[in-house]
C-alpha positions in Angstrom: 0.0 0.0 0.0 2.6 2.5 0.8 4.5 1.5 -3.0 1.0 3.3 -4.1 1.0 6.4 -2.0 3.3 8.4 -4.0 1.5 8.2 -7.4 -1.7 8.6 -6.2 -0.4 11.8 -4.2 1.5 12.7 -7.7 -1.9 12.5 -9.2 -3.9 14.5 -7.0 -0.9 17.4 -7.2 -1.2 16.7 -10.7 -5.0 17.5 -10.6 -4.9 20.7 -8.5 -2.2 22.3 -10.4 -4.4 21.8 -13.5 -7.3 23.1 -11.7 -5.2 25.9 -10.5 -3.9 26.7 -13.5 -7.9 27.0 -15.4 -8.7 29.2 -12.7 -6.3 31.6 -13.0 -6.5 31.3 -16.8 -10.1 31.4 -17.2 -10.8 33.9 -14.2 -10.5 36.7 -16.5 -13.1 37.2 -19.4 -12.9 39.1 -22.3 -16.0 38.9 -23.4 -17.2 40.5 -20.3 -14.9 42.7 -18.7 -15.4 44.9 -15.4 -16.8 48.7 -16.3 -14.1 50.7 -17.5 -13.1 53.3 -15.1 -10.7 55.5 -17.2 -10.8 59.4 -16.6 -7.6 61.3 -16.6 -6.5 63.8 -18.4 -4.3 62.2 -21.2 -2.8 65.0 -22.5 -1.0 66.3 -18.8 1.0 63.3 -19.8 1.4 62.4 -23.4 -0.8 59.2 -23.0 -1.7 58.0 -26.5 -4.0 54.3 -27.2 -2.6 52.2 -30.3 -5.6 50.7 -31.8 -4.5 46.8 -32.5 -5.7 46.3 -36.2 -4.1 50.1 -37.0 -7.7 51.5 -38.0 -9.0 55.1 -37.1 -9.4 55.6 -33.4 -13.2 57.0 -31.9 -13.3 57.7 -28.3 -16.4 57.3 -26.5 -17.3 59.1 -23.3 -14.1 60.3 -21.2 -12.1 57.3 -22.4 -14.9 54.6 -21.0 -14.5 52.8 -24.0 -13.5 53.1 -27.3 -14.2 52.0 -31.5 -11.7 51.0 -33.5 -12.4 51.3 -37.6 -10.6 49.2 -40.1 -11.7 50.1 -43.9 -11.6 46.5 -45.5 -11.7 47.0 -49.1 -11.5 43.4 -50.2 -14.8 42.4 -48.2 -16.2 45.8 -48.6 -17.2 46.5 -45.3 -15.9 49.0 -43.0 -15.7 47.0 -39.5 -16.0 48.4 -35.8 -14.5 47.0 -32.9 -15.6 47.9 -29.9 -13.1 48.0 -26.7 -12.1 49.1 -23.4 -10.6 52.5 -22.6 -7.0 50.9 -23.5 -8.0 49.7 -26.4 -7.1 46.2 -25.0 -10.1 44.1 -24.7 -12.4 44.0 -27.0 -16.2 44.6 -24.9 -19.4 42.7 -25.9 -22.4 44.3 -26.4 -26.0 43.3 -27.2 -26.8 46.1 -29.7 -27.6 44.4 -33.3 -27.0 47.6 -35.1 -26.0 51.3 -34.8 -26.2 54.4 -37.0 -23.8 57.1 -37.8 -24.7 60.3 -39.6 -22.1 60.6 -42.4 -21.3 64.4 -44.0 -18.9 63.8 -46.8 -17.1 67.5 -47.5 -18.0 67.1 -51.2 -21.7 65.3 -50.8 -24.7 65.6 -49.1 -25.2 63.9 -45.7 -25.2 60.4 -45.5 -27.1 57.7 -43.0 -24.8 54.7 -42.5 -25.4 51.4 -40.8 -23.2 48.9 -38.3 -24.6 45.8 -38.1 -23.8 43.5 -35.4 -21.1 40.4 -37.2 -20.5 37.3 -35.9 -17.4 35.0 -35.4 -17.2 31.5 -35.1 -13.5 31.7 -33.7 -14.5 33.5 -31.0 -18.1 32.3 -30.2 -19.3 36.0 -31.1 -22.7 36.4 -32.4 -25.9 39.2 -32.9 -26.8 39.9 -29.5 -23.6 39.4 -28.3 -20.8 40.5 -30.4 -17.6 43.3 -30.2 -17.4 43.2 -34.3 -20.0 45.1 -36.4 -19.6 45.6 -39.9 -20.9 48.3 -42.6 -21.1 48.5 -46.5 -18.6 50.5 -47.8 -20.5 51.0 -51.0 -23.0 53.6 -49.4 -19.7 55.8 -49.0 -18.4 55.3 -52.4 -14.7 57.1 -53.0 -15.0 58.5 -49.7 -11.9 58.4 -47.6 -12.4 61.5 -45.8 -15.8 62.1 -43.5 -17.0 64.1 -41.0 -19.7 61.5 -38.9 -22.1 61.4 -35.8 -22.7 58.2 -34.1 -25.9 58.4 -33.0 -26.7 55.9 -30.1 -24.4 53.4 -29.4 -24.9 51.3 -25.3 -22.5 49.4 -23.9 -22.1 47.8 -20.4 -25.2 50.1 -19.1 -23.8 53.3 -20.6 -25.3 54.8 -23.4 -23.1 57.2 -25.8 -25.2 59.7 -28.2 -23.8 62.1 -31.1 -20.2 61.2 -30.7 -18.7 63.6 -33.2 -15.5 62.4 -35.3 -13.8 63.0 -38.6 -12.3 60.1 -40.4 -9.7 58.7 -40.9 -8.3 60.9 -37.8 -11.0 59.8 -35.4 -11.6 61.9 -32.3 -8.6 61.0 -29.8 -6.2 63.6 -30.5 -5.4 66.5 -28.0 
Protein backbone atom coordinates (compact mmCIF):
# COMPACT_ATOMS: atom_id res chain seq x y z
CA UNK A 1 0.00 0.00 0.00
CA UNK A 2 2.56 2.51 0.79
CA UNK A 3 4.50 1.53 -3.02
CA UNK A 4 0.99 3.30 -4.08
CA UNK A 5 0.96 6.37 -2.03
CA UNK A 6 3.27 8.42 -3.97
CA UNK A 7 1.52 8.24 -7.41
CA UNK A 8 -1.71 8.62 -6.15
CA UNK A 9 -0.40 11.81 -4.22
CA UNK A 10 1.49 12.71 -7.67
CA UNK A 11 -1.92 12.45 -9.18
CA UNK A 12 -3.86 14.53 -7.01
CA UNK A 13 -0.87 17.40 -7.17
CA UNK A 14 -1.25 16.72 -10.67
CA UNK A 15 -5.02 17.52 -10.60
CA UNK A 16 -4.91 20.72 -8.50
CA UNK A 17 -2.19 22.28 -10.42
CA UNK A 18 -4.44 21.77 -13.48
CA UNK A 19 -7.30 23.15 -11.73
CA UNK A 20 -5.18 25.93 -10.45
CA UNK A 21 -3.92 26.73 -13.53
CA UNK A 22 -7.87 27.05 -15.41
CA UNK A 23 -8.74 29.21 -12.70
CA UNK A 24 -6.28 31.62 -13.01
CA UNK A 25 -6.49 31.28 -16.84
CA UNK A 26 -10.10 31.37 -17.23
CA UNK A 27 -10.81 33.86 -14.19
CA UNK A 28 -10.53 36.71 -16.49
CA UNK A 29 -13.08 37.17 -19.44
CA UNK A 30 -12.86 39.10 -22.32
CA UNK A 31 -16.04 38.93 -23.44
CA UNK A 32 -17.22 40.50 -20.27
CA UNK A 33 -14.86 42.72 -18.75
CA UNK A 34 -15.36 44.87 -15.37
CA UNK A 35 -16.77 48.66 -16.27
CA UNK A 36 -14.14 50.73 -17.55
CA UNK A 37 -13.15 53.27 -15.12
CA UNK A 38 -10.67 55.45 -17.15
CA UNK A 39 -10.85 59.36 -16.59
CA UNK A 40 -7.58 61.28 -16.59
CA UNK A 41 -6.48 63.82 -18.38
CA UNK A 42 -4.27 62.25 -21.25
CA UNK A 43 -2.75 65.03 -22.49
CA UNK A 44 -1.01 66.31 -18.83
CA UNK A 45 0.99 63.28 -19.77
CA UNK A 46 1.45 62.40 -23.39
CA UNK A 47 -0.83 59.18 -22.98
CA UNK A 48 -1.69 57.99 -26.49
CA UNK A 49 -4.04 54.28 -27.23
CA UNK A 50 -2.64 52.19 -30.31
CA UNK A 51 -5.64 50.68 -31.81
CA UNK A 52 -4.52 46.82 -32.53
CA UNK A 53 -5.67 46.33 -36.24
CA UNK A 54 -4.15 50.14 -37.04
CA UNK A 55 -7.75 51.50 -37.98
CA UNK A 56 -9.04 55.05 -37.10
CA UNK A 57 -9.38 55.57 -33.36
CA UNK A 58 -13.21 57.02 -31.94
CA UNK A 59 -13.25 57.67 -28.27
CA UNK A 60 -16.43 57.29 -26.52
CA UNK A 61 -17.29 59.09 -23.29
CA UNK A 62 -14.13 60.28 -21.23
CA UNK A 63 -12.11 57.27 -22.41
CA UNK A 64 -14.88 54.56 -20.99
CA UNK A 65 -14.50 52.76 -24.05
CA UNK A 66 -13.50 53.07 -27.35
CA UNK A 67 -14.16 52.03 -31.46
CA UNK A 68 -11.72 50.97 -33.55
CA UNK A 69 -12.37 51.27 -37.57
CA UNK A 70 -10.62 49.18 -40.11
CA UNK A 71 -11.70 50.11 -43.90
CA UNK A 72 -11.59 46.45 -45.46
CA UNK A 73 -11.71 46.98 -49.14
CA UNK A 74 -11.46 43.38 -50.17
CA UNK A 75 -14.81 42.36 -48.17
CA UNK A 76 -16.23 45.78 -48.63
CA UNK A 77 -17.23 46.45 -45.26
CA UNK A 78 -15.93 49.00 -42.95
CA UNK A 79 -15.73 47.01 -39.46
CA UNK A 80 -15.98 48.38 -35.75
CA UNK A 81 -14.54 46.98 -32.91
CA UNK A 82 -15.58 47.94 -29.91
CA UNK A 83 -13.07 48.04 -26.73
CA UNK A 84 -12.11 49.05 -23.44
CA UNK A 85 -10.56 52.54 -22.61
CA UNK A 86 -7.01 50.91 -23.55
CA UNK A 87 -8.02 49.69 -26.35
CA UNK A 88 -7.09 46.24 -25.00
CA UNK A 89 -10.07 44.09 -24.66
CA UNK A 90 -12.45 43.98 -27.00
CA UNK A 91 -16.19 44.57 -24.94
CA UNK A 92 -19.38 42.66 -25.87
CA UNK A 93 -22.42 44.26 -26.45
CA UNK A 94 -26.03 43.35 -27.16
CA UNK A 95 -26.82 46.10 -29.71
CA UNK A 96 -27.62 44.39 -33.29
CA UNK A 97 -26.97 47.62 -35.14
CA UNK A 98 -26.02 51.27 -34.81
CA UNK A 99 -26.15 54.35 -37.04
CA UNK A 100 -23.76 57.07 -37.80
CA UNK A 101 -24.74 60.32 -39.58
CA UNK A 102 -22.13 60.58 -42.37
CA UNK A 103 -21.29 64.38 -43.97
CA UNK A 104 -18.88 63.78 -46.77
CA UNK A 105 -17.05 67.53 -47.51
CA UNK A 106 -17.99 67.06 -51.17
CA UNK A 107 -21.71 65.28 -50.81
CA UNK A 108 -24.74 65.57 -49.09
CA UNK A 109 -25.17 63.93 -45.73
CA UNK A 110 -25.15 60.39 -45.53
CA UNK A 111 -27.11 57.67 -43.01
CA UNK A 112 -24.81 54.71 -42.49
CA UNK A 113 -25.40 51.36 -40.84
CA UNK A 114 -23.21 48.89 -38.32
CA UNK A 115 -24.56 45.75 -38.14
CA UNK A 116 -23.82 43.55 -35.43
CA UNK A 117 -21.13 40.43 -37.23
CA UNK A 118 -20.52 37.27 -35.93
CA UNK A 119 -17.41 35.03 -35.40
CA UNK A 120 -17.20 31.48 -35.10
CA UNK A 121 -13.47 31.71 -33.67
CA UNK A 122 -14.49 33.47 -31.01
CA UNK A 123 -18.05 32.32 -30.18
CA UNK A 124 -19.33 35.99 -31.11
CA UNK A 125 -22.72 36.37 -32.41
CA UNK A 126 -25.93 39.21 -32.90
CA UNK A 127 -26.76 39.90 -29.55
CA UNK A 128 -23.63 39.40 -28.32
CA UNK A 129 -20.82 40.46 -30.40
CA UNK A 130 -17.65 43.26 -30.20
CA UNK A 131 -17.42 43.25 -34.34
CA UNK A 132 -20.01 45.10 -36.36
CA UNK A 133 -19.56 45.60 -39.94
CA UNK A 134 -20.92 48.32 -42.59
CA UNK A 135 -21.09 48.46 -46.54
CA UNK A 136 -18.62 50.49 -47.78
CA UNK A 137 -20.50 50.99 -50.96
CA UNK A 138 -22.96 53.63 -49.40
CA UNK A 139 -19.72 55.80 -49.05
CA UNK A 140 -18.43 55.30 -52.45
CA UNK A 141 -14.70 57.11 -52.96
CA UNK A 142 -14.98 58.46 -49.65
CA UNK A 143 -11.93 58.44 -47.59
CA UNK A 144 -12.43 61.47 -45.81
CA UNK A 145 -15.76 62.14 -43.52
CA UNK A 146 -17.05 64.07 -40.97
CA UNK A 147 -19.74 61.53 -38.94
CA UNK A 148 -22.09 61.43 -35.84
CA UNK A 149 -22.66 58.20 -34.15
CA UNK A 150 -25.93 58.39 -33.03
CA UNK A 151 -26.69 55.93 -30.11
CA UNK A 152 -24.36 53.41 -29.40
CA UNK A 153 -24.94 51.32 -25.26
CA UNK A 154 -22.52 49.44 -23.88
CA UNK A 155 -22.14 47.85 -20.43
CA UNK A 156 -25.16 50.12 -19.06
CA UNK A 157 -23.75 53.34 -20.60
CA UNK A 158 -25.26 54.83 -23.40
CA UNK A 159 -23.06 57.17 -25.79
CA UNK A 160 -25.24 59.73 -28.19
CA UNK A 161 -23.83 62.06 -31.11
CA UNK A 162 -20.15 61.21 -30.68
CA UNK A 163 -18.67 63.59 -33.17
CA UNK A 164 -15.49 62.40 -35.34
CA UNK A 165 -13.82 62.97 -38.62
CA UNK A 166 -12.27 60.07 -40.45
CA UNK A 167 -9.67 58.71 -40.91
CA UNK A 168 -8.26 60.91 -37.77
CA UNK A 169 -10.97 59.79 -35.36
CA UNK A 170 -11.64 61.89 -32.29
CA UNK A 171 -8.65 60.95 -29.80
CA UNK A 172 -6.23 63.57 -30.50
CA UNK A 173 -5.40 66.47 -27.96
Amino acid sequence: MRADLPSSAAKIISLLTVAVMCMIGCGKSASNPPLAEHSHDHAAHGHHHEPPHGGTVIRLGDESFHMEWVKDLEAGVMRCFIMDGHLEKFIRITQASFDVSVHPADGPKLQWTFHAAGNRATGEQVGDTSEFHAQLSVLPDKNTFEGNILAVHISGQQFDNVAFKYPEGNETH
